[in-house]
DRENLUMSE-269002 format. One record per residue (C-alpha): residue in one letter; z, x, y. Coordinates in pm, whole numbers, padded with zeros to 5 digits, always signed. Each point is the difference from the previous one (the first is absolute). Layout:
BEGIN
AZXY;...
//
This chain:
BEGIN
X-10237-10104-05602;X-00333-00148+00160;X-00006-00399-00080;X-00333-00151-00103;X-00122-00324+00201;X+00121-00212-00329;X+00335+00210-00054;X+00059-00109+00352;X-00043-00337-00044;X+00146-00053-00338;X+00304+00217+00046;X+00174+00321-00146;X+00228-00223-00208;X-00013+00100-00381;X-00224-00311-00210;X-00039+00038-00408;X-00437+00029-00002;X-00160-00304-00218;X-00039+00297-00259;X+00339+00011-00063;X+00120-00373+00077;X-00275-00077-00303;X+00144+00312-00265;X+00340-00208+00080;X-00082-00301-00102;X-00193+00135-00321;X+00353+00209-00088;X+00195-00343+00041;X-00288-00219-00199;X+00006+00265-00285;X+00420+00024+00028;X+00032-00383+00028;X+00008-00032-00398;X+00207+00278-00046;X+00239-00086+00269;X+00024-00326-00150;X+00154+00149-00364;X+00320+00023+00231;X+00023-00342+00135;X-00040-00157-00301;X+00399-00049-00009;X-00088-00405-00017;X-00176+00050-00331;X+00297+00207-00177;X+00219-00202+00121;X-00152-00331-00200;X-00011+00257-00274;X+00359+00044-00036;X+00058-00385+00084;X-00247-00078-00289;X+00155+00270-00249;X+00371-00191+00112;X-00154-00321-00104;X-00109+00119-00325;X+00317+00197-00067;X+00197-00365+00054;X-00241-00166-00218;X+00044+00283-00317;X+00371+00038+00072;X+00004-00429+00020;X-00152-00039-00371;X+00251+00301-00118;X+00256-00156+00150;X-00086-00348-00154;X+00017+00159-00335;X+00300+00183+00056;X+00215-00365+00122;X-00127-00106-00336;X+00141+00278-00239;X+00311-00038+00255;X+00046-00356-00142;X-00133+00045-00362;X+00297+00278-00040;X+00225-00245+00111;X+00181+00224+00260;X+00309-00158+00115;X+00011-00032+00455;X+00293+00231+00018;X-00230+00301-00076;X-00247-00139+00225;X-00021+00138+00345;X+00013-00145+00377;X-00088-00348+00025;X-00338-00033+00184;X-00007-00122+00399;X-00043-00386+00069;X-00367-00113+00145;X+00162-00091+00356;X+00177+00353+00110;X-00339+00260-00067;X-00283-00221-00134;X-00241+00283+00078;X+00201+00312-00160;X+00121-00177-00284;X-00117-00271-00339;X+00115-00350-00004;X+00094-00052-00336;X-00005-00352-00004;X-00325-00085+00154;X-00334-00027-00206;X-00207+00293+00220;X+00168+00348+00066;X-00218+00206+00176;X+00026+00318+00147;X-00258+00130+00287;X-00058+00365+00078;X+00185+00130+00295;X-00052+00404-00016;X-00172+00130+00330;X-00158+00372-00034;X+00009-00027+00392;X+00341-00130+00081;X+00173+00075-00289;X+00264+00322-00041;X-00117+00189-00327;X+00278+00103-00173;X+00032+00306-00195;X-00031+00021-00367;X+00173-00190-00238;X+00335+00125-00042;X+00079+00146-00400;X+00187-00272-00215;X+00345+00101-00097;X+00165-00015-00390;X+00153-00331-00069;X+00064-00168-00264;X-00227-00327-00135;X+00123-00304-00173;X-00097-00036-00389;X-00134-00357+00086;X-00241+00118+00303;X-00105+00313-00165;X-00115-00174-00327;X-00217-00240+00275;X-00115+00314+00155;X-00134+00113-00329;X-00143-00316-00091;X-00249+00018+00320;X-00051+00381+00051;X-00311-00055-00222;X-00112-00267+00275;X+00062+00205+00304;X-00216+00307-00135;X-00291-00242-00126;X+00035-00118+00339;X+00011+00336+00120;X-00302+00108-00124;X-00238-00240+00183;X+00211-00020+00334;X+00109+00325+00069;X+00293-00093+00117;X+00355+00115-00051;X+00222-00282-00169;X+00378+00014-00030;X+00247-00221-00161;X+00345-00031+00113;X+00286-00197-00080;X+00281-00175+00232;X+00127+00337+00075;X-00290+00180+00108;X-00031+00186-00354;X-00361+00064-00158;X-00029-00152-00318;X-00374+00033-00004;X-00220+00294+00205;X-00158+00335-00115;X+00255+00264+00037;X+00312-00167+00180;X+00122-00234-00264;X+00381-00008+00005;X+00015+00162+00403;X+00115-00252+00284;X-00219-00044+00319;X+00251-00235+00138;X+00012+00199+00293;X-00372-00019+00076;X-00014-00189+00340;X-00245-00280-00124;X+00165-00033-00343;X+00334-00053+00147;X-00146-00283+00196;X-00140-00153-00338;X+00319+00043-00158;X+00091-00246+00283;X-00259-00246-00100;X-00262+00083+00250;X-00357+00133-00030;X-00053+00292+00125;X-00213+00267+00088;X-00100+00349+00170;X-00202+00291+00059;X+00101+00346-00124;X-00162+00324-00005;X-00182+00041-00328;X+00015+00333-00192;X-00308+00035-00113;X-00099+00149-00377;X-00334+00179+00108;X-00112+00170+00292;X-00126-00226+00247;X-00339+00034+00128;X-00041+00201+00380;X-00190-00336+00130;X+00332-00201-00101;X+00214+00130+00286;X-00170-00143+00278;X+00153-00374-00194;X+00372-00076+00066;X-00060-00291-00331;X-00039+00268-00233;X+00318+00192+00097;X+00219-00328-00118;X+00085-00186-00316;X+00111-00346+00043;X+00355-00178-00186;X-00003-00306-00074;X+00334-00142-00165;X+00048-00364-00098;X+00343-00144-00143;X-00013-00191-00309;X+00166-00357+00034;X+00141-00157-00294;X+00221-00298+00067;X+00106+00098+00374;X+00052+00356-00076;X-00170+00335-00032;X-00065+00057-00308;X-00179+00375+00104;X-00255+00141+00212;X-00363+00061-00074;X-00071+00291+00197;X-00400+00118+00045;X-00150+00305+00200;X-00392+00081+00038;X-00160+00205+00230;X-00265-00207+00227;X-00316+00004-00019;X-00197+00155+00325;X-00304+00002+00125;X-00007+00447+00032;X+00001-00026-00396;X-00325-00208+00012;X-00177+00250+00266;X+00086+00278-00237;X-00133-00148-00299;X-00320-00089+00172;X-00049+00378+00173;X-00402-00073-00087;X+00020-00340+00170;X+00160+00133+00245;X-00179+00328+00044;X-00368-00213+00010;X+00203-00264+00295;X+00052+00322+00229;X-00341+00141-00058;X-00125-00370+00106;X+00246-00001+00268;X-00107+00353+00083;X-00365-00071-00003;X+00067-00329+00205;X+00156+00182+00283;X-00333+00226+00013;X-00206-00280+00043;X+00190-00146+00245;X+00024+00395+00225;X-00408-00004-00041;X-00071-00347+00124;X+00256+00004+00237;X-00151+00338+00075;X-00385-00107+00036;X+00110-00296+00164;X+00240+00097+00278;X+00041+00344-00001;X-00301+00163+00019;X-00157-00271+00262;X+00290+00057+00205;X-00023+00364+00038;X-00419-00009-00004;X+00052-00224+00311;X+00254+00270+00155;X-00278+00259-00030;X-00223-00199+00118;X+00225-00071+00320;X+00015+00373+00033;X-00350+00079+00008;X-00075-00327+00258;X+00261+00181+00204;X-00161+00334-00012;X-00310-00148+00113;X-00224-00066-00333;X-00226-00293+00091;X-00135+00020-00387;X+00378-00073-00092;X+00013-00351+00167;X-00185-00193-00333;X+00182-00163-00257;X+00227+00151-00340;X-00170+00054-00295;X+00308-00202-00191;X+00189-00230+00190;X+00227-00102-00352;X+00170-00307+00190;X-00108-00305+00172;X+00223+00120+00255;X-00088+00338+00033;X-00322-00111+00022;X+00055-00202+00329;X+00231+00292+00128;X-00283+00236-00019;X-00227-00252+00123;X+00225-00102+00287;X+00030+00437+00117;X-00356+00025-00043;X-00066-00307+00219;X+00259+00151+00237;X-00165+00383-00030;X-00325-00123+00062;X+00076-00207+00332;X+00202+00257+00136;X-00278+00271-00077;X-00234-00275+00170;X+00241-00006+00314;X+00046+00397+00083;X-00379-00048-00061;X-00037-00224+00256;X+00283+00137+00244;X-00248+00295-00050;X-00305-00103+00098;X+00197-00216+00285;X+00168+00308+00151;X-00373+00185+00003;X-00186-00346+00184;X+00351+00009+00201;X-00059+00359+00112;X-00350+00005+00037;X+00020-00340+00202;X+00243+00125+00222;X-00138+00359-00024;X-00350-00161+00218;X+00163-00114+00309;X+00292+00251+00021;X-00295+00290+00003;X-00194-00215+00294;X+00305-00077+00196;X+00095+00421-00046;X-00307+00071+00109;X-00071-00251+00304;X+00367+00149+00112;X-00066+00399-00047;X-00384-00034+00222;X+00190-00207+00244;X+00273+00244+00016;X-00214+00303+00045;X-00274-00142+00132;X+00236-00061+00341;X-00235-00064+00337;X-00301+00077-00138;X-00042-00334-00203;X-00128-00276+00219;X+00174-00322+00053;X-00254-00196-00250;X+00043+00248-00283;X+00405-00027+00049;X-00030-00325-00034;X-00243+00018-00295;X+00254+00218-00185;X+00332-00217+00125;X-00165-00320-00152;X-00087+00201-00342;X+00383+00092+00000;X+00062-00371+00028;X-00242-00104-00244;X+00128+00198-00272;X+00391-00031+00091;X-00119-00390-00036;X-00098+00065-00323;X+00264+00203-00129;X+00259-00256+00102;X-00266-00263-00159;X+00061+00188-00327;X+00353+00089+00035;X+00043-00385+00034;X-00240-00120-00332;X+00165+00270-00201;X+00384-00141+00109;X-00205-00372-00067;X-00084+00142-00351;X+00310+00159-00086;X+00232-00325+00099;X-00301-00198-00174;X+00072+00226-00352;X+00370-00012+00039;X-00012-00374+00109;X+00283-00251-00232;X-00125-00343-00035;X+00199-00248+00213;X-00061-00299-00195;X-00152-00214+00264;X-00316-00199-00053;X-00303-00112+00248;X-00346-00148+00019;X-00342+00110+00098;X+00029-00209+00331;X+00354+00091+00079;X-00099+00386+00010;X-00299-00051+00203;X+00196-00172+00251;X+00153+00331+00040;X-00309+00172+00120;X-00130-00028+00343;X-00291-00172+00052;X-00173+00169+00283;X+00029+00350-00230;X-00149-00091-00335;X-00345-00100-00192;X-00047-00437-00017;X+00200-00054-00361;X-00098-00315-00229;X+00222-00116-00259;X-00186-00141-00262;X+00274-00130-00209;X+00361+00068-00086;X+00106+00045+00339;X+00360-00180-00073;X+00039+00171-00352;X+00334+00179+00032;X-00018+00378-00080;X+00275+00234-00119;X+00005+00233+00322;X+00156-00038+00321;X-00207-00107+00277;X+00033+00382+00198;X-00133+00165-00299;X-00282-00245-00057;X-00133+00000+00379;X+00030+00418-00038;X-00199-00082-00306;X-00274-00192+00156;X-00009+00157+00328;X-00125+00312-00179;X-00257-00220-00175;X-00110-00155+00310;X-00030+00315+00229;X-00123+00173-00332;X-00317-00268+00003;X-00009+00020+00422;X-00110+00387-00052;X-00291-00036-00231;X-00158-00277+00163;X+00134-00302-00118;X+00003-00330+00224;X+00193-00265-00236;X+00290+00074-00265;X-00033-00283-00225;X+00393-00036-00243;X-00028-00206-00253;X+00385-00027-00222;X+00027-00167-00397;X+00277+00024-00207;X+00107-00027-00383;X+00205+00107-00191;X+00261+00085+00205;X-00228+00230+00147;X-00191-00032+00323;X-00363+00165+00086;X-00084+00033+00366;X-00414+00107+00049;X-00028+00135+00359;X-00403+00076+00113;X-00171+00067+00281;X-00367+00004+00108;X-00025+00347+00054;X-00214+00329-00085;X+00243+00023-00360;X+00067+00303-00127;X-00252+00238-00130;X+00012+00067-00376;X+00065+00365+00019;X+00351-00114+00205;X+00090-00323-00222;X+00293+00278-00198;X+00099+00125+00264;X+00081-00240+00287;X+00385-00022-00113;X+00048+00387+00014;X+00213+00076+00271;X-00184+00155+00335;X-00351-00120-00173;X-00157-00089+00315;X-00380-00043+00104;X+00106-00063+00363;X+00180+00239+00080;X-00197+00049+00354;X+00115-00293+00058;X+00388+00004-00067;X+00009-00048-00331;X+00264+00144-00195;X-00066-00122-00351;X+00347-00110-00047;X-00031-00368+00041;X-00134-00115-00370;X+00237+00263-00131;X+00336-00201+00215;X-00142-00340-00143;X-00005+00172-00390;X+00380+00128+00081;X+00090-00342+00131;X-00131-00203-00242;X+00113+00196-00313;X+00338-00020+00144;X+00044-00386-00059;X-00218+00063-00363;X-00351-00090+00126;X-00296+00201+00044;X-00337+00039+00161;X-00365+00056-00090;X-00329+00031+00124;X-00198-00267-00171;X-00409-00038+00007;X-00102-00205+00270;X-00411-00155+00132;X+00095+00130+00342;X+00258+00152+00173;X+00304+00120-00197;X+00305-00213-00175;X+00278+00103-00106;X+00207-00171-00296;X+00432-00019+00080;X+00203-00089-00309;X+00387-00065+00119;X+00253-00204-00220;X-00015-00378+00095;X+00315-00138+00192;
//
């Protein structure tokens, strides 16, 4: 399998595409809600806390009422049962009976709780005449009561006997775990599986609260001793019950929920999606060689995406612009080079075959033309290795003035120089680079005439301009764009290489200044720009 440029780069190692990193996220926005039916554990647990505490309240007022038909039948305390647990030994599990507050807080925990099984069948017993005639007394107040609760009540005496319940009066549940702990004078309570008397609906069985009933059984103290148990059952409330009987609500939320997630897939898919993968093509056709690609998306979506694609572009278009210009440098190159290589080949070939018959003078005629032009091919050789160190040059730092650098120069080998002003002004470039700099200037003004370079150096800003003119012939107005081309030359009989204004552009844009030919009375100037020091 042939690897692509950006396979190679990027890897054969498997990545999800932004396609299917964005249908992702859409499945978990639109599965959040539902996904959060079965976490909702917290909630049903409150709701079988809250159907506890209402359970103790009910069974509390029957239980009231049932300590005061204890007492108005005059009951003697043998046939009373256990007597109830002092404050001190289980304050929480059991009722003070001689202090004025007796509460009792809900303790059932769908989480940590064990749910037991259903409620075990009462047994036959037998019931006393004196608690059965109080169970009849209040059966009409447990099924009034019935009616608007919905909840369960049972009435039981010392021994655990009904006296007062639908369909169980005159059976025992002594042996129900929570009752027997009543009979002992403490509250209890518990969760059972509930049988229910209807099917339940399908959406119910993803709830563990509507699989349970919760028992609640509270003794009955009457002077120090249990006087019965008032023993209460309801199935919680939960919230599955409420999402079925709102299947419109609910229906129109997932529609909304549904359309939501849409929304978000077509902005997210304008804004970041599409860009992204109109930006890929694009890459594609820059690297196939479309110069008509490099120009900028017709919808960027993103502030970000936006500077991406203008960042590439920026990037495209300067690296176009440099094979352009390596280009057109490799044809000056070979045509420079091509000149005296052809005039050296052919000085050497006549004076090869040429042997005796060429006189002394001619010989020599056709040695010094060998000369000339091996001068001038090392003479390039050594501007273009100028140029390329000049291009590839990192700045150092270093700082330097206008008279510092001239100090560098010889004397005896350049034009008279006047500074004007600013000769101390301190200039981001090391001292090297800025003699390089002005010795091209100088000799560049020494071959078209000049007599005096005049420099004259201001600053502001934290930026320094350096005017540099001579007295010269200038330059003609049909050569003003192209002076800084490399191997523009109009002395080239003379030497010239065009390479110098060309080293002094690389130089100076490596330490973030530049040059330009600015309009001059006589003569020509040129305007430096280099960051202040």
């Amino acid at each position: 399998m042939r690897l692509t440029t950006s396979s190679k780069w990027i890897g054969r190692k498997w990545r999800p595409r932004l396609a299917t990193v964005v249908v992702a996220i859409l499945i978990l926005v639109m599965a959040l809600p539902l996904v959060g039916l079965f976490f909702f554990r917290l909630y049903e647990n409150q709701l079988i806390r809250q159907t506890e505490a209402e359970l103790i309240a009910q069974g509390a007022a029957i239980a009231a009422i049932y300590a005061q038909e204890v007492r108005d039948a005059g009951i003697p305390p043998e046939k009373l049962g256990a007597p109830m647990p002092q404050a001190g030994g289980s304050a929480s599990r059991s009722i003070n009976p001689d202090g004025p507050y007796r509460p009792i807080e809900p303790r059932l925990d769908l989480a940590s709780d064990y749910v037991l099984p259903t409620r075990p069948a009462a047994v036959a017993a037998t019931v006393d005449p004196a608690f059965a005639a109080i169970g009849a007394r209040l059966s009409g107040i447990l099924d009034a009561t019935q009616k608007t609760t919905l909840a369960g009540f049972r009435l039981l005496d010392p021994r655990g006997v009904v006296i007062a319940g639908r369909g169980e009066v005159g059976q025992s549940l002594a042996e129900v775990d929570e009752v027997r702990d009543a009979l002992a004078g403490s509250y209890a309570s518990a969760l059972r599986l509930r049988i229910p008397d209807q099917p339940t609906p399908p959406l119910y069985s993803v709830s563990r609260g509507t699989k349970v009933r919760v028992f609640v059984a509270l003794p009955v103290a009457v002077d120090g001793k249990v006087a019965g148990v008032v023993y209460v059952s309801r199935t919680p409330n939960n919230i599955i019950k409420h999402l079925y009987g709102e299947r419109g609500k609910v229906t129109l939320a997932a529609i909304a929920i549904l359309g939501g997630t849409l929304l978000i897939g077509l902005v997210f898919l304008r804004t970041v999606s599409r860009p992204i993968y109109a930006l890929i093509d694009r890459t594609q056709r820059i690297a196939a060689g479309e110069r008509d690609a490099i120009r900028p998306l017709d919808h960027h979506g993103t502030y970000e995406m936006a500077e991406l694609s203008a960042a590439f572009l920026d990037m495209a278009e300067k690296l176009q612009a440099r094979s352009d210009s390596i280009q057109t440098f490799a044809t000056h190159v070979s045509h420079e080079l091509k000149s005296p290589l052809t005039a050296i080949q052919g000085a050497a070939e006549l004076l090869r075959d040429s042997g005796s018959a060429m006189d002394d003078e001619e010989r020599r005629r056709f040695s010094n033309n060998i000369v000339t032009d091996a001068g001038r091919l090392n003479l390039l050789v050594r501007r273009l290795l100028d140029l390329a160190k000049a291009e590839n040059l990192a700045p150092s730092g270093e700082s330097t003035s206008i008279n510092a650098t001239l100090a560098l120069l010889p004397v005896d080998t350049r034009l008279a120089v006047r500074i004007e002003a600013g000769g101390d002004l301190a200039l981001r470039i090391s001292a090297e680079n800025a003699a390089i700099v002005l010795a091209n200037l100088i000799d560049n003004s020494a071959r078209h005439g000049a007599a005096l370079v005049s420099i004259t150096a201001t600053s502001a800003g934290g930026k320094a301009t350096v005017l540099v003119g001579d007295d010269g012939d200038g330059i003609s107005p049909s050569n003003r764009a192209r002076i800084f081309e490399p191997f523009f030359t109009t002395r080239r009989a003379s030497g010239g290489t065009g390479m110098g204004l060309g080293i002094v552009l690389a130089l100076l844009k490596a330490h973030d200044g530049m040059i330009g030919l600015v309009d001059s009375e006589r003569g020509t100037r040129f305007e430096i720009t280099l960051p202040a020091a």
